[in-house]
VEXDREN-2710 file (C-alpha; in Angstrom, 1 decimal):
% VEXDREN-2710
k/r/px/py/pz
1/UNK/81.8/218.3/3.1
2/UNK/84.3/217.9/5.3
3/UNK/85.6/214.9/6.4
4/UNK/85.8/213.5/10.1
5/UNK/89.3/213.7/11.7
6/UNK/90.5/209.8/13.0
7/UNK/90.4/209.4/16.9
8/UNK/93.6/208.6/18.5
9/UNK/94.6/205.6/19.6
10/UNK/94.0/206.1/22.9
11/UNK/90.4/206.3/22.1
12/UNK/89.9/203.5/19.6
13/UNK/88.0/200.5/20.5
14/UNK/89.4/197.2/21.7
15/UNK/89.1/194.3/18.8
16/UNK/86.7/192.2/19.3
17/UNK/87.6/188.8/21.0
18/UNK/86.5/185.6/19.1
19/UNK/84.4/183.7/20.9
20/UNK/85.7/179.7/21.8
21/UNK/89.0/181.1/22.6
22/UNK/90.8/181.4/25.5
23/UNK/93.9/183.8/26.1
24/UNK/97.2/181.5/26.4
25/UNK/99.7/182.8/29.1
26/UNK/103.0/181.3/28.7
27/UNK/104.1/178.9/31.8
28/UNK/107.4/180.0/33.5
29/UNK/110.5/177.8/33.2
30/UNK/111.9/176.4/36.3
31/UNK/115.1/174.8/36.7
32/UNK/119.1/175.2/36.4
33/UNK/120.2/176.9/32.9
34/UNK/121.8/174.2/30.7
35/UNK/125.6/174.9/31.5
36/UNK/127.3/176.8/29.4
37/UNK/130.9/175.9/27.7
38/UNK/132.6/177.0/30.3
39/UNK/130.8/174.9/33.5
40/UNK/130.8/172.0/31.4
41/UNK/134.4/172.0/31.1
42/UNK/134.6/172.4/35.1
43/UNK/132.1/169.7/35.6
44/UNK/134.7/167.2/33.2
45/UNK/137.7/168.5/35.2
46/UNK/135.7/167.4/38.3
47/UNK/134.6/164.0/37.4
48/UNK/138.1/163.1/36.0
49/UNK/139.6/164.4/39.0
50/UNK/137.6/162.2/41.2
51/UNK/137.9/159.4/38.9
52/UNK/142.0/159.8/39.4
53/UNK/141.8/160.2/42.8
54/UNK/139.3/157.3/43.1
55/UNK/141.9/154.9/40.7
56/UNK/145.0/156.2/42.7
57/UNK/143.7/155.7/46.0
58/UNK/144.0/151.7/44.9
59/UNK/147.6/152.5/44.3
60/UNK/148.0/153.7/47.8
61/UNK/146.3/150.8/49.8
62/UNK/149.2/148.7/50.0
63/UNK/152.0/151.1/51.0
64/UNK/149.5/152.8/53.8
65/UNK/148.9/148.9/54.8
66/UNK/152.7/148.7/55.5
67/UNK/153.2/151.8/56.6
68/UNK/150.2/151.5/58.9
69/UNK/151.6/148.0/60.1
70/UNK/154.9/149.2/61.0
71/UNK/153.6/152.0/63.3
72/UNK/151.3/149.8/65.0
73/UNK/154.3/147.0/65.8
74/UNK/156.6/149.8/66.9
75/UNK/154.3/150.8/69.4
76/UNK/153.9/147.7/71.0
77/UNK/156.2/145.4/73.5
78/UNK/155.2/141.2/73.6
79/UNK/153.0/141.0/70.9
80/UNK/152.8/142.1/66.8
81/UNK/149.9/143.4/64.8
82/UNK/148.9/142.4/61.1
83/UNK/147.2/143.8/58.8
84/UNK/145.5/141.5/56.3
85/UNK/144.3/144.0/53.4
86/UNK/143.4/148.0/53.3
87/UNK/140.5/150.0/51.8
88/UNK/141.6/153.7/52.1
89/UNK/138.3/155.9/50.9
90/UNK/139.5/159.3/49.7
91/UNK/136.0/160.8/49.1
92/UNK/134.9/160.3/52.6
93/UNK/138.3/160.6/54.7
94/UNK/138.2/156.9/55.9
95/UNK/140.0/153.5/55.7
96/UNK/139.0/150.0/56.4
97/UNK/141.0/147.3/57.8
98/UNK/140.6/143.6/56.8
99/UNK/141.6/140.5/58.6
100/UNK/143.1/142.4/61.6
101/UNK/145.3/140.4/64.0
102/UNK/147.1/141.0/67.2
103/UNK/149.4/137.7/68.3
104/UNK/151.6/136.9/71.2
105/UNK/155.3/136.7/70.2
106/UNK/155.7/133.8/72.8
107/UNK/152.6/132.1/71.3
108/UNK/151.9/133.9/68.7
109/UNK/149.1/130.7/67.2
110/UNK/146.4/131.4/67.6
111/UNK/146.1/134.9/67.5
112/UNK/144.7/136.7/70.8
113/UNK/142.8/139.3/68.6
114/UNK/141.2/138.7/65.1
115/UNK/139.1/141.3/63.3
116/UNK/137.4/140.5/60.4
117/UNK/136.4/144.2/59.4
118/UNK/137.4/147.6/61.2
119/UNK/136.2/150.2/59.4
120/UNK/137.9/153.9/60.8
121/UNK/136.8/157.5/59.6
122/UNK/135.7/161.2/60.7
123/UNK/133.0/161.1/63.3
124/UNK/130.9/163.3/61.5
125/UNK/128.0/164.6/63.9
126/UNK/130.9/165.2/66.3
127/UNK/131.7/168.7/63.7
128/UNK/128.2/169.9/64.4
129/UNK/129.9/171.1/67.9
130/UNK/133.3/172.0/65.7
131/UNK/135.3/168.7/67.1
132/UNK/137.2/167.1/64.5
133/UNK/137.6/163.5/65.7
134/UNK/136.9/159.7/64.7
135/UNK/134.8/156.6/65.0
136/UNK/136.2/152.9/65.3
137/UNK/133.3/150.0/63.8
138/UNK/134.5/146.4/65.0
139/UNK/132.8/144.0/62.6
140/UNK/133.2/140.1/64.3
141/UNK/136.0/140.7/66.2
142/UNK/137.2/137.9/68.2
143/UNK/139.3/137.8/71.4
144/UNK/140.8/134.6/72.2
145/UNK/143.1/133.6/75.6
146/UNK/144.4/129.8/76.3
147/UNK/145.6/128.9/79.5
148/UNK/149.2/128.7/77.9
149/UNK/148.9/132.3/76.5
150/UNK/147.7/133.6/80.3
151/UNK/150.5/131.8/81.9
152/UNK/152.8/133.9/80.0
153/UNK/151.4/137.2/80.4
154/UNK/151.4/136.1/84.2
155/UNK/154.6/135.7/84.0
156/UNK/155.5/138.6/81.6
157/UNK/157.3/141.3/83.6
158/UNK/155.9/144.2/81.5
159/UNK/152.3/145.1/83.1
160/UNK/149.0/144.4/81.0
161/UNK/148.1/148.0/80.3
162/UNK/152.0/149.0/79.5
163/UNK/151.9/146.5/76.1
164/UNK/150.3/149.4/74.2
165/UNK/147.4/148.0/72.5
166/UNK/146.1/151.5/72.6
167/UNK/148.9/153.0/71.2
168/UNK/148.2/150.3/68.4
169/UNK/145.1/151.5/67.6
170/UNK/145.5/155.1/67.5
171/UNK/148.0/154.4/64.7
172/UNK/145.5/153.1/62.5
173/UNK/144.2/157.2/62.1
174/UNK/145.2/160.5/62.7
175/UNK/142.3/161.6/64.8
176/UNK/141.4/161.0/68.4
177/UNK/138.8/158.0/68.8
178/UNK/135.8/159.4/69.8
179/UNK/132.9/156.4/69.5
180/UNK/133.6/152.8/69.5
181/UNK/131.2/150.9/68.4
182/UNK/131.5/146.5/68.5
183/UNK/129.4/144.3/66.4
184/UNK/128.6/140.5/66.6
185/UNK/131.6/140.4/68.8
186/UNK/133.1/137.2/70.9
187/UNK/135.5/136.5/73.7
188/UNK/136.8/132.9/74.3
189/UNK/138.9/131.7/76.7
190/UNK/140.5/127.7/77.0
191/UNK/141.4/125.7/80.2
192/UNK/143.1/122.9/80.3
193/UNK/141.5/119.6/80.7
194/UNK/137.9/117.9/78.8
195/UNK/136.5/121.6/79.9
196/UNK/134.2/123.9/77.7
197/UNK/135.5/126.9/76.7
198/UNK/134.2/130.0/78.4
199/UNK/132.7/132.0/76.0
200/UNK/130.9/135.4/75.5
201/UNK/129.5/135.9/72.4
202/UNK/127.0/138.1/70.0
203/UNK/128.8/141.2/71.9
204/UNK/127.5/144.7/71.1
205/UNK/129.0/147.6/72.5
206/UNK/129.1/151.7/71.6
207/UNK/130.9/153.7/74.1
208/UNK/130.5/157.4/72.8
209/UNK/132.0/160.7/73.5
210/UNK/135.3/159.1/74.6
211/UNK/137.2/162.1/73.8
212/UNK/135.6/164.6/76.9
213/UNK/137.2/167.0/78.5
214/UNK/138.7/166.5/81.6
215/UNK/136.1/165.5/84.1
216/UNK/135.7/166.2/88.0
217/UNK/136.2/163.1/90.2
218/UNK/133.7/160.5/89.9
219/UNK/131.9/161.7/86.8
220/UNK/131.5/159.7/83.8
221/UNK/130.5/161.8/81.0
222/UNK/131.1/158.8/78.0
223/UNK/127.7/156.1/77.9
224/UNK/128.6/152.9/77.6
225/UNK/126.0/150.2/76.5
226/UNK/127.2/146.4/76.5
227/UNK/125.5/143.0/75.5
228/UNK/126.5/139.5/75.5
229/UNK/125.4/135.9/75.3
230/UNK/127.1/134.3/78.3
231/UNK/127.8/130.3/78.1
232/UNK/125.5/130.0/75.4
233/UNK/122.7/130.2/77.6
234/UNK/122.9/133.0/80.2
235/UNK/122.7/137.0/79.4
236/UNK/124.6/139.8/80.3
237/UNK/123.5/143.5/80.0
238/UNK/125.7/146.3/81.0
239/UNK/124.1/149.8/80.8
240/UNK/126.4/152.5/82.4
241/UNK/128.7/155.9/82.2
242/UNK/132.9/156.2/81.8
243/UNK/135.7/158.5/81.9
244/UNK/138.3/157.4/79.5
245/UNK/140.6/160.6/80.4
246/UNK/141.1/159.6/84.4
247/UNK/144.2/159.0/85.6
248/UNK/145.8/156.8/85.8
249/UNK/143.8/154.6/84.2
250/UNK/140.0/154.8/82.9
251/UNK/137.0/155.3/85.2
252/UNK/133.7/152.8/84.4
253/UNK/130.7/153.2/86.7
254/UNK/127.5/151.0/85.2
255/UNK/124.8/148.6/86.2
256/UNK/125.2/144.8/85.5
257/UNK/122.6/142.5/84.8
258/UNK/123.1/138.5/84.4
259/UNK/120.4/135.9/83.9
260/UNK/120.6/132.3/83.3
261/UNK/124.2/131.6/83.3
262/UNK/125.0/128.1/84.0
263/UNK/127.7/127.7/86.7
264/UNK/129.2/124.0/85.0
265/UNK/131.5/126.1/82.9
266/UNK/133.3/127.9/85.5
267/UNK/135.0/124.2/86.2
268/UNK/138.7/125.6/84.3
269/UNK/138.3/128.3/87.5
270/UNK/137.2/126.3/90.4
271/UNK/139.3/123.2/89.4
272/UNK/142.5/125.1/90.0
273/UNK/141.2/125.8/93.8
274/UNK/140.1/121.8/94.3
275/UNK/136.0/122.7/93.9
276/UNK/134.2/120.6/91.8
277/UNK/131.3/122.6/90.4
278/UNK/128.2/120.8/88.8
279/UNK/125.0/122.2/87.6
280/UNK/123.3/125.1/89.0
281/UNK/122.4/128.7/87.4
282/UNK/122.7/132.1/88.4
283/UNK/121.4/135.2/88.1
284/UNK/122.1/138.3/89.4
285/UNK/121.8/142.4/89.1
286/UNK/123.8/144.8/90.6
287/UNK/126.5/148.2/90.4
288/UNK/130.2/148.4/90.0
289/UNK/131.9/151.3/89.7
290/UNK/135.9/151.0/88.9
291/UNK/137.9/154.4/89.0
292/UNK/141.3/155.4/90.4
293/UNK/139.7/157.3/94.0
294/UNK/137.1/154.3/94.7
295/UNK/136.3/150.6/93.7
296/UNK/132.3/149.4/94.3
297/UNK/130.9/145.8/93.9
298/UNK/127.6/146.7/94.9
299/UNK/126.0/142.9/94.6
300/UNK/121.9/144.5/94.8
301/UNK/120.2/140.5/94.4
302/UNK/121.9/137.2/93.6
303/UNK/119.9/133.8/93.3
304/UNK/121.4/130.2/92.4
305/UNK/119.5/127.5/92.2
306/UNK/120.4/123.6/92.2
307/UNK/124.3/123.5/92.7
308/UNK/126.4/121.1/93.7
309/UNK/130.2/122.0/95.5
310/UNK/133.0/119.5/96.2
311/UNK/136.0/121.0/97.9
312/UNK/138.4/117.7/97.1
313/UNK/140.9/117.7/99.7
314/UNK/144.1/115.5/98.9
315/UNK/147.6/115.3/99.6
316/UNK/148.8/117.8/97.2
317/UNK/146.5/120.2/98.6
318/UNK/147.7/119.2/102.3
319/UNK/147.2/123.1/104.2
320/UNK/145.7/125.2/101.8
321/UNK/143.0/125.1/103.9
322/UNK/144.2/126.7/107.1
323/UNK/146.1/128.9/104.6
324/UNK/142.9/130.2/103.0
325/UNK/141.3/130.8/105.9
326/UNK/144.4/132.6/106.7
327/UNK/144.1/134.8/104.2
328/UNK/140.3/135.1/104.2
329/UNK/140.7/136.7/107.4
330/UNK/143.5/139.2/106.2
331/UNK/141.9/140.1/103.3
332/UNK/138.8/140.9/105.7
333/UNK/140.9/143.1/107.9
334/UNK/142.5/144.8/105.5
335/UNK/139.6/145.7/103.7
336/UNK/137.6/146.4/106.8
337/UNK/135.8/150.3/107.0
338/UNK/138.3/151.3/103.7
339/UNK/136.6/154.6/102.3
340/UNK/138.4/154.1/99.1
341/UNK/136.2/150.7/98.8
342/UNK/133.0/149.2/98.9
343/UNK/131.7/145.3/99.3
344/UNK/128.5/145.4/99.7
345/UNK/125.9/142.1/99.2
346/UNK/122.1/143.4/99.6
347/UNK/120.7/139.8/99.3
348/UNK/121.7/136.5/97.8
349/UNK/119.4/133.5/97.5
350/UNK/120.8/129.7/97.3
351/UNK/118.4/127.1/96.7
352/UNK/118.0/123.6/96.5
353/UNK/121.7/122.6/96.4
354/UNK/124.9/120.7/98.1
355/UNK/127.5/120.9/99.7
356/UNK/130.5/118.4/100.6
357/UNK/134.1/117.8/101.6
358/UNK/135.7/115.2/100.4
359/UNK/138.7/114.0/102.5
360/UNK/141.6/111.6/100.2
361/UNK/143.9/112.4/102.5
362/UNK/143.1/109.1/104.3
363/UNK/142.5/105.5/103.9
364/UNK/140.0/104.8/102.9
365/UNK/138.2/108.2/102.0
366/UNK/135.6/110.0/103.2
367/UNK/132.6/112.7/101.8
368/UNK/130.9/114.8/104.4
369/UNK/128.4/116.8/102.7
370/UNK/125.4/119.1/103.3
371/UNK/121.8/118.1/101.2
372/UNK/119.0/120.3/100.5
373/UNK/120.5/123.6/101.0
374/UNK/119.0/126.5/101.2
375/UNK/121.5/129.9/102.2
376/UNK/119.7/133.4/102.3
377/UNK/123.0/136.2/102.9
378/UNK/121.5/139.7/103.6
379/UNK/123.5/142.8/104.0
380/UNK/127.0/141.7/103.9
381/UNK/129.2/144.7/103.8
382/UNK/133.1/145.2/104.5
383/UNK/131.4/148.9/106.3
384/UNK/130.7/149.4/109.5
385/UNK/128.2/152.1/109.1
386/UNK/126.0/150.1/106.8
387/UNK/124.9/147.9/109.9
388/UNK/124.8/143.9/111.0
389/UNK/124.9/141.9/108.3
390/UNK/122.7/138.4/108.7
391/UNK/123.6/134.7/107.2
392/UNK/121.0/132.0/107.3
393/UNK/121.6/128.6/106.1
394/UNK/119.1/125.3/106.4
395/UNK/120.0/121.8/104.8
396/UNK/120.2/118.3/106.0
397/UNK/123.7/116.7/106.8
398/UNK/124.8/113.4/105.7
399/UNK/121.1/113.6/103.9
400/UNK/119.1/113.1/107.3
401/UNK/120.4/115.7/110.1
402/UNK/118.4/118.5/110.0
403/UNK/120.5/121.5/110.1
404/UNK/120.3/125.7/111.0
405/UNK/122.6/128.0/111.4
406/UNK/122.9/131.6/111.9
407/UNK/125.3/134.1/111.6
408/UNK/125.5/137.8/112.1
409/UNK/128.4/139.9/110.7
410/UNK/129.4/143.5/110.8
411/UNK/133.4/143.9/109.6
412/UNK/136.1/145.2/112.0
413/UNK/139.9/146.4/111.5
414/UNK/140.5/143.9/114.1
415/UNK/138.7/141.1/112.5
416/UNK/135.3/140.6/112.4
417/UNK/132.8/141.0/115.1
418/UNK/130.4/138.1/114.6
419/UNK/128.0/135.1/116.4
420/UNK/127.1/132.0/115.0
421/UNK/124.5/130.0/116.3
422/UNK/125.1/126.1/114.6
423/UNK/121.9/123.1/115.4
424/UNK/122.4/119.7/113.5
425/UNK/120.2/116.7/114.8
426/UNK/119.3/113.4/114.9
427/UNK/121.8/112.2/111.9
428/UNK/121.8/108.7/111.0
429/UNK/125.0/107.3/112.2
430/UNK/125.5/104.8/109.5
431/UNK/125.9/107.3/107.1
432/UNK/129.0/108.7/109.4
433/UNK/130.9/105.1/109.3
434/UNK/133.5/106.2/106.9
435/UNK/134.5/109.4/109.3
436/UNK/133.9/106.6/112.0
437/UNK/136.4/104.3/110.9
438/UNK/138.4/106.6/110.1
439/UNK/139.0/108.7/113.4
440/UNK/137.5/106.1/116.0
441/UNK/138.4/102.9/114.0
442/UNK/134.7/101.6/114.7
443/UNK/131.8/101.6/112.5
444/UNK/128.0/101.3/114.0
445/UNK/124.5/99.7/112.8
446/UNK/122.8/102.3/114.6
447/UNK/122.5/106.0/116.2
448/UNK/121.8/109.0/116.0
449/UNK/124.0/112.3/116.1
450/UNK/123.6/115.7/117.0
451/UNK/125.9/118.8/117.5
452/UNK/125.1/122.1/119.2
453/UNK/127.7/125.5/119.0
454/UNK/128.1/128.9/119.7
455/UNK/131.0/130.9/118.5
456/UNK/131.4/134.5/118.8
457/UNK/134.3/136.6/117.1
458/UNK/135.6/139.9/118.8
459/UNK/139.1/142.0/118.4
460/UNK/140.5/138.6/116.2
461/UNK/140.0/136.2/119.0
462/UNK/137.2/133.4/118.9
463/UNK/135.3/131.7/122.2
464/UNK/132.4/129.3/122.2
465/UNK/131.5/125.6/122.8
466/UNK/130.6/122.9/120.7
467/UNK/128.5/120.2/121.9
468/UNK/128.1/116.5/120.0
469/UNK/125.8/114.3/121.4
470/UNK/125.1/110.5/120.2
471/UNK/121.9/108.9/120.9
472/UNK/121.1/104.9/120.7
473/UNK/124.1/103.7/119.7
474/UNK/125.3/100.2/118.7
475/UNK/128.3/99.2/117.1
476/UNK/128.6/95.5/117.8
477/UNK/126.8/93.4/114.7
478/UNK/127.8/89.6/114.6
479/UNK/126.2/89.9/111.1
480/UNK/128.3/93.2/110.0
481/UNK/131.7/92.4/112.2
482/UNK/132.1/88.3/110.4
483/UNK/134.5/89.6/108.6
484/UNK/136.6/91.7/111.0
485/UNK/139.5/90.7/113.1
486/UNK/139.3/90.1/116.5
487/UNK/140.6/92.9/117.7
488/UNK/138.1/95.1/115.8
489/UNK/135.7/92.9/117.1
490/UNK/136.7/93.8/120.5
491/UNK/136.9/97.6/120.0
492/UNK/133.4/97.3/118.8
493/UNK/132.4/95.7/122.3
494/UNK/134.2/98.5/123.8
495/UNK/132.0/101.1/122.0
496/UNK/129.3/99.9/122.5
497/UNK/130.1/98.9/126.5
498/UNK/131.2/102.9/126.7
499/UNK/128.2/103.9/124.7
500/UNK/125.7/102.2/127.6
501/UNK/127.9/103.9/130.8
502/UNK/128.2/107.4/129.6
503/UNK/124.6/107.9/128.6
504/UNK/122.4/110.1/130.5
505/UNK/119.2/107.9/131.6
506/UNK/116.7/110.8/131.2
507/UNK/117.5/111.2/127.9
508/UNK/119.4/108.2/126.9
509/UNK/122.2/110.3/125.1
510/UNK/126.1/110.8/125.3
511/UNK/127.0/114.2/126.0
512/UNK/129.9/116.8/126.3
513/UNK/131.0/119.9/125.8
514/UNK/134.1/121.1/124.2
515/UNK/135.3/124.6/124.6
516/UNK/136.9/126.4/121.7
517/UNK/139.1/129.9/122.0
518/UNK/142.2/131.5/120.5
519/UNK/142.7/133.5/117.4
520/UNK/140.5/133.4/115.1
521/UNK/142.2/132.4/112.5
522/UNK/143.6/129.3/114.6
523/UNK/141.2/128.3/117.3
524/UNK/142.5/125.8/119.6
525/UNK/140.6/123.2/121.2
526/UNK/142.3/120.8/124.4
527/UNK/141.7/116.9/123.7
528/UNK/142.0/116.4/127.2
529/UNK/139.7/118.6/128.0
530/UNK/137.1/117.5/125.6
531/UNK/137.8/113.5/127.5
532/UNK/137.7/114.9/130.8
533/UNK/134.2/116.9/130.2
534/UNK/133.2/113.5/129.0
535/UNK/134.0/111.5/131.7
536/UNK/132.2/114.6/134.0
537/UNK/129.2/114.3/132.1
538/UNK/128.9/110.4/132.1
539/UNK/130.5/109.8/135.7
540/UNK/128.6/112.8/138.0
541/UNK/125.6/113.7/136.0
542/UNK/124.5/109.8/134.9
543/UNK/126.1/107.1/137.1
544/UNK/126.5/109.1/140.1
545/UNK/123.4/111.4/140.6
546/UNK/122.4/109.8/143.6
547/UNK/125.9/110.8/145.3
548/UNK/125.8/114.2/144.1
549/UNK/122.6/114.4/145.6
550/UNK/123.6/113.4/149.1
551/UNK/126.8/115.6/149.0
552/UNK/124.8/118.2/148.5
553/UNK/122.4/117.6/151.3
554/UNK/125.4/117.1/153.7
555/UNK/126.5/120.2/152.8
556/UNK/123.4/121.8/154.0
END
């Protein structure tokens, strides 16, 4: 019987799969390959290669610190930089200074600039646009002036920007500085004198993109963004735009933004000009814009509240009046209409404050002064085009005249084209017995005093009147002239004998009026004239009405 041929393989059937078992599929290996001889020996070489250049670089600090040092001092004229200790950082292409100083040779203690870190390196999102430039990180710096370190850069023949502190700094690294950026910073400066220090501090700053291109006039492509504790109490906010490649000298244009800064520490300043500044706080917002075509001071709202101002006028001082109003009025015309610069106040408030001159020229003294102030300034401009600006000013003098006055304003080549309208009345007398004595060698125990002008300003010259008038007056006491001689005894007679003729019996009041004209920045007034409109007024218009009548009706 014949046997049955074997089917092919092909045709054979599948095994059987046992049951409770499931088919393992083997899980893919992910992952870098275990390096073989040859990376591993690269990798070594590496890390010991970094680990040299990591150890030598600590070998390198101190003669880059000197090197560094020496390139920094040869680039500057009046004052020396030092360098207390150097970090360079091979791996990421940076160093950091410690303990950075920058002294005056003249004064060289304390120094003017101290920097407890400065860390330098490649600005690294600046190569995203394929610029290969660097950042500057001020940690604490400190800028510190005394009075005796300004005098000598007053006095110093080589110009503030030509010392080459910028030079200095670009010798710290071989790339342009591109960002600066100021941390926790302070500025100080000393007067003289029991006075506080005026201070800025906690400072942040970042001015970016400092390396443009070349800009067109008047556009500031670098931000700038600027903080600052003012006085301790008062803040400063600067948010604005710069070119740091104008010419000749940087560009800034940026809004400025103070609150709360207490006025008492500007004392060192205001000393020097004989005002004595007490209390009193200002804040104010505005734009400034400082480039080599056109200056702005664009003052947009000022307001100071509860201030007090002495200007202390003594013998050393003798003049400086009439010469600051000398020079008040030729710094006006010069900078009259000027296209090339703007002064411009939008509004400033004053409020609650004083006012006073205090005269030690004489024997004895003298303080006139202004109470309860209250000054609104709108629209104060050194342009033409920007219209009439408007002065307003209430307060009480000598603490009981109530006083207005008004001015209007709009700036000339010539000298300003203005009116002021001036109203003080009913002042208590007594309060006036030290200017009294002083200029009419009489004193009174009672009156009242009241003063009326109008000046007007046009092409330099200045024409108007002023008018004082005295009401109820009496300077003869027995009780208050006991201990005078008898000649001031006498005088006081006399005053008060005058008083009672040149009154006008309507309103019981003595009267004149005193013209005033010339230039404006010397009016001139005629004593004679002033007596003689005195004598008019008391003589014709009070004793003698009755005769002017009857002239009068003779005439007809």
């Amino acid at each position: 019987m014949a046997q049955p041929r074997p089917l092919p393989d092909s045709d054979a059937p599948a095994p059987r799969r046992r049951r409770g078992r499931l088919l393992r599929f083997r899980r893919p290996r992910f992952g870098l390959r275990r390096p073989g001889r040859v990376g591993t020996i690269a990798l070594l070489t590496l890390g010991i290669l970094l680990a040299l250049v990591v150890i030598g670089s600590f070998f390198v600090d101190e003669p880059m610190r000197r090197t560094m040092e020496s390139q920094m001092n040869a680039r500057m004229k009046g004052y020396s930089a030092k360098i207390g200790r150097l970090s360079f950082h091979p791996l990421g292409f940076g160093v950091t200074l410690y303990d950075l100083t920058f002294s005056q040779n003249a004064h060289p203690d304390p120094p003017v600039l101290y920097v407890k870190k400065l860390d330098a390196g490649v600005q690294w999102k600046a190569l995203v646009h394929r610029r290969v430039v660097a950042d500057f990180e001020f940690d604490q710096p400190k800028l510190y002036v005394d009075v005796v370190q300004f005098r000598q850069e007053a006095k110093d023949p080589t110009p503030l920007t030509e010392h080459g502190w910028q030079q200095a700094f670009e010798a710290i690294y071989p790339l342009k500085i591109n960002e600066v950026i100021i941390k926790n910073g302070e500025a100080v400066y000393v007067d003289d004198g029991p006075f506080k220090p005026l201070r800025l501090s906690n400072i942040q700053m970042r001015a970016d993109n400092i390396r443009n291109v070349h800009s067109k006039e008047r556009e500031y492509p670098s931000e700038v963004a600027l903080s600052a504790v003012v006085f301790e109490e008062g803040r400063l906010k600067i948010d604005g735009h710069a070119d740091f490649l104008a010419e000749p000298h940087v560009g800034v244009k940026g809004d400025v933004d103070l609150k709360g800064v207490p006025l008492d520490y500007f004392k060192p300043v205001t000393n020097k000009y004989n005002l004595a500044v007490s209390g009193g706080v200002l804040s104010a917002n505005g734009l400034i814009e400082y480039a080599p075509t056109i200056k702005v001071v664009d003052l947009k709202e000022a307001e100071i509240n509860r201030v007090k101002i002495e200007y202390i006028h003594t013998p050393k001082n003798e003049g400086i009046a009439q010469k600051t109003t000398k020079a008040a009025s030729d710094a006006t015309k010069q900078t009259a209409d000027r296209a090339d610069l703007l002064l411009r106040v939008a509004e400033v408030r004053v409020r609650q404050s004083e006012v006073a001159v205090v005269n030690k020229t004489v024997s004895p003294p003298f303080r006139a002064f202004l109470t309860d102030v209250n000054l609104d300034v709108k629209n104060v401009t050194n342009q033409r085009s920007e219209g009439v600006g408007n002065i307003h000013l209430t307060g009480r003098f000598m603490g009981s005249g109530k006083t207005t006055a008004t001015l209007s304003f709009r700036p000339e080549k010539t000298g300003p084209d203005f009116h002021l309208a001036l109203k003080l009345e009913d002042t208590d007398m007594t309060t006036m017995n030290p200017l009294l004595r002083q200029y009419g060698k009489f004193d009174v125990v009672q009156g009242k005093f009241s003063l009326y002008t109008e000046l007007d300003g046009k092409n330099g010259q200045v024409s108007g009147y002023v008018k004082p008038l005295f009401k109820d007056v009496k300077a003869a006491d027995p009780v208050q002239d006991r201990d005078k001689s008898f000649g001031q005894k006498l005088w006081a007679h006399v005053v008060d004998i005058a008083a009672k003729i040149l009154k006008n019996p309507p309103r019981d009041e003595v009267a004149t009026k005193i013209d005033v004209a010339g230039r404006i920045d010397q009016p001139q007034t005629s004593t004679l004239q002033a007596l003689g409109n005195l004598l008019r007024n008391a003589f014709i218009k009070a004793i003698l009405p009755g005769l002017e009548r009857e002239s009068s009706r003779e005439r007809r």
